[in-house]
VEXMAR-173307 format. One line per 3 residues: number of its first residue (from 1); their letters; for each residue x, y, z of N, C-alpha, C. Coordinates in nm, 2 decimals. Example, Ala and Ser with C-alpha at 12.3 -4.5 7.8 and 13.67 -1.06 7.14 Angstrom:
REM VEXMAR-173307
1 = as = 1.32,-0.57,0.78,1.23,-0.45,0.78,1.32,-0.33,0.78; 1.28,-0.22,0.71,1.37,-0.11,0.71,1.29,0.00,0.79
***
This chain:
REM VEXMAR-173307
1 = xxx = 2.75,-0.83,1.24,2.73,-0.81,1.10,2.63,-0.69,1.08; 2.70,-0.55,1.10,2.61,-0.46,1.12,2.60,-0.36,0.92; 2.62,-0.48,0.82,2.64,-0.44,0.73,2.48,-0.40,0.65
4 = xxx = 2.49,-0.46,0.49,2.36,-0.39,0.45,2.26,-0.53,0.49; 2.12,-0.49,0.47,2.04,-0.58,0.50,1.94,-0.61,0.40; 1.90,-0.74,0.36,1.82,-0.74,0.21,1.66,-0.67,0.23
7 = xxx = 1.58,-0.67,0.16,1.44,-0.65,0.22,1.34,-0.76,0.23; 1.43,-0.85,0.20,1.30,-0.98,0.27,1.38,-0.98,0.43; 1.48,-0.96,0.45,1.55,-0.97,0.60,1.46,-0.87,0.68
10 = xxx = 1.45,-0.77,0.64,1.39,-0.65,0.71,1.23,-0.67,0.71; 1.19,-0.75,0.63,1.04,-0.80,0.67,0.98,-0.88,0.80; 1.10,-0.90,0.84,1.06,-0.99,1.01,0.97,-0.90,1.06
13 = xxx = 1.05,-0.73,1.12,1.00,-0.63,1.15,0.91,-0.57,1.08; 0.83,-0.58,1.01,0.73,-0.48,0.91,0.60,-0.46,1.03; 0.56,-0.31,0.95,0.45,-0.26,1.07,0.31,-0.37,1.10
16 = xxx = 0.19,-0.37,1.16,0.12,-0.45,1.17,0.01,-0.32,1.15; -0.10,-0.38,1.00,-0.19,-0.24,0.95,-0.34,-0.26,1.06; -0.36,-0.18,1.08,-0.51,-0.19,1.18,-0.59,-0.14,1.09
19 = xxx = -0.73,-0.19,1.13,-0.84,-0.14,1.04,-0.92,-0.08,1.12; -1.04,-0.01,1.04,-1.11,0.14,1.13,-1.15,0.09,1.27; -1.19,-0.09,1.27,-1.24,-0.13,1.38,-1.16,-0.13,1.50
22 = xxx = -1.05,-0.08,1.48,-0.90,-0.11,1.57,-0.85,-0.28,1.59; -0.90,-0.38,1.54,-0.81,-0.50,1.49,-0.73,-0.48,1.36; -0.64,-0.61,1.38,-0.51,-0.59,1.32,-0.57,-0.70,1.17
25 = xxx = -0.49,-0.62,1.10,-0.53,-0.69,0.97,-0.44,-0.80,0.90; -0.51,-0.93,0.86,-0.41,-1.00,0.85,-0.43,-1.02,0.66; -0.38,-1.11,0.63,-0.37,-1.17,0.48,-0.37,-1.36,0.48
28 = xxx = -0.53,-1.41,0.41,-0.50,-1.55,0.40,-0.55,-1.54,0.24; -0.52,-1.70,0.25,-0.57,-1.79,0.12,-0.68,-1.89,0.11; -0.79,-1.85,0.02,-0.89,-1.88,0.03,-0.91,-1.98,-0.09
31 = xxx = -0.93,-2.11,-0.10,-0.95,-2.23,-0.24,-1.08,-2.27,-0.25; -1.16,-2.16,-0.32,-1.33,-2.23,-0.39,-1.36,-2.24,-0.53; -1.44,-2.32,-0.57,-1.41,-2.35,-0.71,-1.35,-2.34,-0.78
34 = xxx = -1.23,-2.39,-0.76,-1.12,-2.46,-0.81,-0.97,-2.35,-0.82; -1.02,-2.18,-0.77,-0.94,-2.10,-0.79,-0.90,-2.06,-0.62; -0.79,-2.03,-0.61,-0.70,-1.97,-0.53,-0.72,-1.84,-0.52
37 = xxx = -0.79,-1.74,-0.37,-0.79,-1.61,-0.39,-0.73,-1.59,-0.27; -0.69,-1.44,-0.26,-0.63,-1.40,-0.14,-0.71,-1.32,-0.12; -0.71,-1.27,0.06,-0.83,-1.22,0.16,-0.79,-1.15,0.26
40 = xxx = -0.82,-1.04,0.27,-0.73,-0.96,0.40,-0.87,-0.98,0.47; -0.86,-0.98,0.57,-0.96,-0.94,0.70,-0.93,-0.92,0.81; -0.99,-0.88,0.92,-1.01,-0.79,1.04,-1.00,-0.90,1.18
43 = xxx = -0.90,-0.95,1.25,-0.91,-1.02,1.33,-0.98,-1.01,1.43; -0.99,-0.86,1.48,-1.14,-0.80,1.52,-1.26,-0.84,1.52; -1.29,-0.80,1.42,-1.45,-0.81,1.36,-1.49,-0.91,1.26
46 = xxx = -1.35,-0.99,1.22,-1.37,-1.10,1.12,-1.47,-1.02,0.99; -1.46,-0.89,0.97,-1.48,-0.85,0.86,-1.35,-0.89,0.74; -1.40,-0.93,0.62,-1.31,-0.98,0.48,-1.32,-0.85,0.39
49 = xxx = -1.23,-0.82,0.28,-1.22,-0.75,0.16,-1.14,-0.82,0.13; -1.10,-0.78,-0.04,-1.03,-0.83,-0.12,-0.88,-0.76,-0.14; -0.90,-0.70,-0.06,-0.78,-0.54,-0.07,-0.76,-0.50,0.08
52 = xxx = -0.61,-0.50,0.13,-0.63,-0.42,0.27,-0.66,-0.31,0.30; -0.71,-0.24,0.17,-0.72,-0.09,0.18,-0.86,-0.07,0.21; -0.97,-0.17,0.13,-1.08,-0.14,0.14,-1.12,-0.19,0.36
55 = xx = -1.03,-0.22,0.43,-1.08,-0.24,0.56,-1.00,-0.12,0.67; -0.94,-0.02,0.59,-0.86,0.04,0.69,-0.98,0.21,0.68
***
């Protein structure tokens, strides 16, 4: 089935972002006072930002 491919299909393969520290950057979910936030940080260095951009 070498036809078209959707883009959640092609998300298996997506690149993996590194941050300045050279660990790989991941994305969780964080539940404190009563809200839901999401948190990229540095598997590395276990540095957190609110943004992947602010750790690259």
């Amino acid at each position: 089935m070498a036809g078209k491919v959707s883009k959640n299909a092609r998300r298996d393969g997506a690149k993996q972002l590194s941050s300045r520290w050279g660990g790989v950057i991941k994305m969780k979910s964080v539940f404190e006072n009563g809200k839901l936030r999401h948190v990229a940080y540095c598997e590395k260095t276990g540095n957190t930002a609110r943004k992947v951009r602010d750790l690259m």
